[in-house]
C-alpha positions in Angstrom: 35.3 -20.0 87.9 35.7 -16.6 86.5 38.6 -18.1 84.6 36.2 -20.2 82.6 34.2 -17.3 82.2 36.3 -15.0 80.9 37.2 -18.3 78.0 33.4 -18.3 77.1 33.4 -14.6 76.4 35.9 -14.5 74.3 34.9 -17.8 72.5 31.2 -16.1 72.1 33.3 -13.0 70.8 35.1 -14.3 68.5 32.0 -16.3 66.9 30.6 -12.3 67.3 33.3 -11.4 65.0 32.7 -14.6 62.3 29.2 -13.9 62.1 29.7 -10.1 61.5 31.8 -10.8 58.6 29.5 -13.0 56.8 30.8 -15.4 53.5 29.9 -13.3 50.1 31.4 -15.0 47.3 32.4 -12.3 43.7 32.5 -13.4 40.4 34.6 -11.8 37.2 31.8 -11.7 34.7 28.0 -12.0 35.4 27.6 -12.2 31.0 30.1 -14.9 29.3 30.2 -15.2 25.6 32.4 -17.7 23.9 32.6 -19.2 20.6 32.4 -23.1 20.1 35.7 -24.9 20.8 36.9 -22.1 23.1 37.9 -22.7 26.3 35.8 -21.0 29.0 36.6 -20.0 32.8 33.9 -19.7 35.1 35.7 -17.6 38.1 34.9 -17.0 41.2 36.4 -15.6 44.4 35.3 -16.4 48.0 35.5 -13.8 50.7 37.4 -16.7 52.6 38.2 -20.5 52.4 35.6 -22.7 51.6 34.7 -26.0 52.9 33.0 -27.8 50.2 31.0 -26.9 47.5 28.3 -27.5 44.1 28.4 -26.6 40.5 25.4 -26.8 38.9 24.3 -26.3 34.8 20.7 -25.1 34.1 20.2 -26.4 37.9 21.7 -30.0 36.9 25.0 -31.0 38.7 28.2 -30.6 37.4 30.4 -31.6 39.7 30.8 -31.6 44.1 33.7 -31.1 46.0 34.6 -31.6 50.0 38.1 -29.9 50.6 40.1 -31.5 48.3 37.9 -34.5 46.5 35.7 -33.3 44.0 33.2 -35.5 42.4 32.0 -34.8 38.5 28.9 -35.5 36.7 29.8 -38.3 33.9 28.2 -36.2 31.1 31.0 -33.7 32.1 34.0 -36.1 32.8 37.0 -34.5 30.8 35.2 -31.4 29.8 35.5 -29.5 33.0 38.3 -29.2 35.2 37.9 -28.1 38.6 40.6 -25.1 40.6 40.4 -25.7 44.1 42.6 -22.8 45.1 39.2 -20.7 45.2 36.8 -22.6 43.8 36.8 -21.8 40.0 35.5 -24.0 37.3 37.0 -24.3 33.5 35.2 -25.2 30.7 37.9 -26.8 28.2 36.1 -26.9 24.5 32.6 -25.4 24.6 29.8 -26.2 22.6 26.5 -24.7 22.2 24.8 -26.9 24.4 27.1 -25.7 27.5 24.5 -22.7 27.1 23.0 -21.0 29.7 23.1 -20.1 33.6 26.3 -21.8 35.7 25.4 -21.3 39.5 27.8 -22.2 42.3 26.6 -22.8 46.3 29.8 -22.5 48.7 30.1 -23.4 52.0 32.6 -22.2 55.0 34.3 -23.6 57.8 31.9 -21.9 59.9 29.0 -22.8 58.3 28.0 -19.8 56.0 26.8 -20.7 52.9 26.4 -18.5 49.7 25.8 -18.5 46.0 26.9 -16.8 42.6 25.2 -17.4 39.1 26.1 -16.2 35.9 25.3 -16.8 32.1 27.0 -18.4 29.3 26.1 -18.2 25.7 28.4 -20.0 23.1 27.8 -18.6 19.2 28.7 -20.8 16.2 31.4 -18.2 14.3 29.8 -16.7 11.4 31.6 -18.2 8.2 29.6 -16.8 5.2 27.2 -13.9 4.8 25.5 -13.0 1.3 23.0 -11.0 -0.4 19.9 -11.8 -2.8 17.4 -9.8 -4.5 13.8 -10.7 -5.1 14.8 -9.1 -8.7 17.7 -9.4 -11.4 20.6 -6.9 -10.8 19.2 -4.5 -13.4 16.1 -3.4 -12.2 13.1 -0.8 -14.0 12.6 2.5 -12.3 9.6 2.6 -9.7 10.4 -1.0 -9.1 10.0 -2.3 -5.4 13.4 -4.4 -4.5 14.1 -6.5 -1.3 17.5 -7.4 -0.3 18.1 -10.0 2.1 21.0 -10.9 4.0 21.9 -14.4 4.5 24.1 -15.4 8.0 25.4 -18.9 8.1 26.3 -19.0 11.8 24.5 -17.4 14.9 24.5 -13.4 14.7 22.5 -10.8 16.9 22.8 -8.0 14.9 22.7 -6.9 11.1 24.0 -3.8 9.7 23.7 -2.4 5.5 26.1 -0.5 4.4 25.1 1.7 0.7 28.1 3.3 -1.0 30.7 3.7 2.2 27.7 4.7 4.3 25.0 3.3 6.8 21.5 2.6 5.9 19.1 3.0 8.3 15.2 3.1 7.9 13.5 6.5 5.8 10.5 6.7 3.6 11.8 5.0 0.7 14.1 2.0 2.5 12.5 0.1 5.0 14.5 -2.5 7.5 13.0 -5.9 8.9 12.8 -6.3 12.5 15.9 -8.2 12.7 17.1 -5.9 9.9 17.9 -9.7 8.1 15.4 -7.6 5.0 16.2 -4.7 3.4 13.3 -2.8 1.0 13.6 0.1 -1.4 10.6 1.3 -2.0 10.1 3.4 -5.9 13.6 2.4 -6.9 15.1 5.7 -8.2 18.7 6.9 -9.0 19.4 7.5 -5.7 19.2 3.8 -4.8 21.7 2.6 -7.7 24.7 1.5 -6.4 26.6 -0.8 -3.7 25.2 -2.3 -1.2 26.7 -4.6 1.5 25.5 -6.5 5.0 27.3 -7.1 8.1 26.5 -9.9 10.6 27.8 -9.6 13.9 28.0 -11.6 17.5 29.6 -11.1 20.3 32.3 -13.3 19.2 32.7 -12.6 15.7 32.1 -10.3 12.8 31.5 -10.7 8.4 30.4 -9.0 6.5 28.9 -10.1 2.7 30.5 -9.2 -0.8 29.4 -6.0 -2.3 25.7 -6.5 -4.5 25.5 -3.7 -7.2 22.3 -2.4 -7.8 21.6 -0.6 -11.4 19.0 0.5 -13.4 18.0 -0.6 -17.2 20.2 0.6 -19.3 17.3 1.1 -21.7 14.8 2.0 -19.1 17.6 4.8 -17.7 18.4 6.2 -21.0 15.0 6.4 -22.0 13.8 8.5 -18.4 17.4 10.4 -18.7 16.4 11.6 -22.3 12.9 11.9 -22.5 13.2 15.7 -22.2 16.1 15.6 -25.2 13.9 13.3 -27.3 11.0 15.6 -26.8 13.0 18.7 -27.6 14.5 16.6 -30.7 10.6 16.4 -32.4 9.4 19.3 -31.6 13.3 20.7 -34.0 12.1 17.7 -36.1 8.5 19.2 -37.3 9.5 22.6 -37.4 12.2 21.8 -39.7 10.4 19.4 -41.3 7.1 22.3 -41.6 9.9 25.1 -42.7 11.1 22.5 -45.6 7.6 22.1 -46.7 6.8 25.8 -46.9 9.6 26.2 -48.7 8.7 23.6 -51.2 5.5 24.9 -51.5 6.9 28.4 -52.3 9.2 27.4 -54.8 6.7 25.1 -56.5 4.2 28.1 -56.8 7.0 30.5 -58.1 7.7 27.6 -60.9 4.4 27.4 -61.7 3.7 31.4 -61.9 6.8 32.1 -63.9 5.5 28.8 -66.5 2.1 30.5 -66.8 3.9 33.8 -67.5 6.3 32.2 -70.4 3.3 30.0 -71.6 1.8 33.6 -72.1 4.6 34.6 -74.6 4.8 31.8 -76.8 4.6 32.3 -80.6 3.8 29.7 -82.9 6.5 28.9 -84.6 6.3 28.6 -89.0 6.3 25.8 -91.1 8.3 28.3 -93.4 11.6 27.2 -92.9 10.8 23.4 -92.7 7.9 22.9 -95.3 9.2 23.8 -98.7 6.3 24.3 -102.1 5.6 20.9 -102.9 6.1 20.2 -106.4 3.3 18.6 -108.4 4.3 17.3 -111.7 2.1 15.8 -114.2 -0.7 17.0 -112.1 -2.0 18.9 -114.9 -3.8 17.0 -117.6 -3.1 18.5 -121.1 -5.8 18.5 -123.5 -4.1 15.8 -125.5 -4.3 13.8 -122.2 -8.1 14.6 -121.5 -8.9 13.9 -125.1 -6.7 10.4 -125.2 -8.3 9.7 -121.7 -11.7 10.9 -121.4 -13.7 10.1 -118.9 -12.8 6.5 -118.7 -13.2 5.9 -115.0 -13.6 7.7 -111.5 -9.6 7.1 -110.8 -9.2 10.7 -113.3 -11.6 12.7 -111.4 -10.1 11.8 -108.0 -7.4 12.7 -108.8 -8.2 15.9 -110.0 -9.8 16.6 -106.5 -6.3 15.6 -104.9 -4.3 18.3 -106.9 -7.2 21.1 -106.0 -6.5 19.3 -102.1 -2.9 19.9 -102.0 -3.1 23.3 -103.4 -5.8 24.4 -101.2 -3.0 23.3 -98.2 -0.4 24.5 -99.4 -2.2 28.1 -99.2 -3.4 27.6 -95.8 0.6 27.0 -94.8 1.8 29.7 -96.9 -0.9 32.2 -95.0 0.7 30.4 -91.3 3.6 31.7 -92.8 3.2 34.9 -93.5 1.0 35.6 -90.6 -2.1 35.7 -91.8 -5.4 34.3 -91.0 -6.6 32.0 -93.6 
């Protein structure tokens, strides 16, 4: 009798001892990220050997197992591949639907029964990433620009990079939310020059081909040398006044020294160029008169014309002797 009860205790102790140490279950990553096609452990590690077991996806099963016959779901037949050593599961080529929270329920010898989850998130690889602009490459000055970055593949972040360094949100440059949109506000010479994004996931990384930002050419020259141009008309008129004052002065010493030689003029003889006329035959002789008479008006005319020409011919020699007539 106190045989058996000295077996009881120690069966009821050791069950004491089982219970104390109760089944916990660890797993290697609570966060899994994988890109599609990769293969993809789901590990777990039992604080002892397991009985049997459940896999389940997004609360669906996956597969069951009883020591050493497992049974899988038929949407997952040659996908998964189950470790029975400690109750692992292997994803072999996962897609983005394979998504989401993996949970698995163990069971002991004894009885115990516990439970890990953890999440899985598959990410198509980024493959291209590139920039447009609401406006042509060559922009006006005080011109509002927006950049946007273009990700073909799943991303969760976006970074700008502007000549070497990062851009980040200010006064003038404004980021999106998702930082997808990038917006210079009063484009300025400050702004002009390369600008690049960078998509990145968990799994991979691009990042776009540089997009070069510039001002006008004419726009730029014109703002660069408004100051010069300025300074260049203001030279321009008071050249251009200095030239005219100049013209003005010279035309009025012309005209002074003209009046002054005008003053000194003496008018010049006929001496030299206008020699005594001669008059022959002009003289009727008395033979003439009496052989002529008074026969017509033609004599007495021309009579007058000889008295005429003599009369000038005094005036000019007076001119030319300097008297007044």
């Amino acid at each position: 009798m106190e045989r058996a009860r000295l077996t009881a205790l120690a069966v009821w102790s050791l069950l004491f001892v089982v219970d104390s140490e109760a089944l916990t279950i660890s797993v290697s990553e609570r966060l899994i990220n994988a890109a599609i096609g990769n293969p993809v452990i789901l590990s777990v590690r039992p604080s002892e050997r397991v009985r049997s077991g459940v896999w389940r996806h997004n609360g669906s099963d996956v597969l069951a197992w009883i020591g050493e016959t497992s049974d899988i779901n038929n949407l997952y037949t040659g996908r998964v591949e189950f470790l029975h050593s400690n109750g692992s599961l292997l994803l072999k080529s996962v897609n983005v639907s394979d998504s989401g929270e993996y949970s698995v329920t163990v069971n002991s010898f004894t009885g115990d029964t516990t439970d890990a989850a953890m999440n899985l998130f598959v990410f198509e690889p980024i493959s291209s990433v590139s920039i447009t602009s609401n406006v042509s490459e060559a922009v006006n000055e005080n011109d509002t620009v927006i950049l946007r970055c273009h990700v073909l593949g799943n991303w969760t972040d976006i970074i700008w990079i502007f000549n070497g360094s990062l851009v980040n949100s200010n006064g003038e440059i404004k980021l999106s939310s998702e930082k997808a949109t990038l917006m210079i506000i009063n484009v300025g010479t400050s702004h002009i020059g390369s600008y690049q994004c960078i998509a990145q996931s968990p799994v991979s990384e691009k990042a776009s081909e540089a997009y070069f930002l510039k001002l006008d050419t004419f726009t730029q020259s014109d703002n660069c040398s408004s100051n010069e141009w300025k300074a260049a008309i203001v030279v321009l008129a008071v050249t251009s006044i200095t030239e005219l004052m100049a013209i003005a002065v010279l035309l009025f010493k012309i005209q002074k020294m003209s009046r002054t030689q005008t003053g000194r003029y003496i008018l010049p003889t006929v001496s030299g160029t206008i020699s005594m006329p001669t008059y022959e035959n002009l003289m009727p002789s008395e033979n003439d008169e009496k052989e002529h008479g008074d026969q017509d008006q033609t004599d007495s005319t021309y009579t007058d014309l000889q008295l005429s020409d003599t009369s000038v011919y005094e005036q000019l020699e007076s001119c030319s002797l300097g008297q007044t007539p």
